[in-house]
C-alpha positions, 0 to 999 in steps of 0.5 A: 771207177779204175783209174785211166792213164794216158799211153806214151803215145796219147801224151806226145800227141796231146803235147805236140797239139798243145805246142802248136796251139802256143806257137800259134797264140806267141806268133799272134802276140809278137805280131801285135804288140805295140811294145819292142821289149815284150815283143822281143821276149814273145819272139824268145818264147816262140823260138823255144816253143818252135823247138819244144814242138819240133823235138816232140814231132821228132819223137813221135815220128821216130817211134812212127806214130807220125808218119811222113812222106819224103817229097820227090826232089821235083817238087821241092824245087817246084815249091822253091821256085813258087815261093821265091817268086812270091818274096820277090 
């Protein structure tokens, strides 16, 4: 059976994927634990993820396999004022 090799492509997507799947597992685990020290060291491990995740979705969306639309300067302030009214 030939060997198969994943694109460039198919491997950022499976790595942002994976990025988002340990942001979510260390958010969990820093929200629970019982212990400041391990709970500091999950917060640690997130920050890096957050960022590993956000260079891999940099990368995707420069090379335009993650498109985004840019949101109108309406709704952003429609969503500010949502939020901060909920923080309140």
């Amino acid at each position: 059976m030939p060997k198969q090799t994943l694109t460039d492509r198919e491997m950022l997507t499976d790595a942002l994927s994976s990025e988002k799947f340990m942001t979510e597992n260390y958010n969990t685990y820093a929200n629970e634990c019982a212990s400041p020290s391990l709970m500091n060291e999950f917060m640690n491990l997130l920050s890096e993820e957050h960022q590993i995740q956000h260079d891999v979705f940099s990368e995707l969306q420069k090379r335009g396999w993650y498109p985004t639309q840019s949101a109108p300067a309406e709704k952003v302030q429609q969503a500010k004022m949502k939020f901060s009214n909920l923080s309140n």
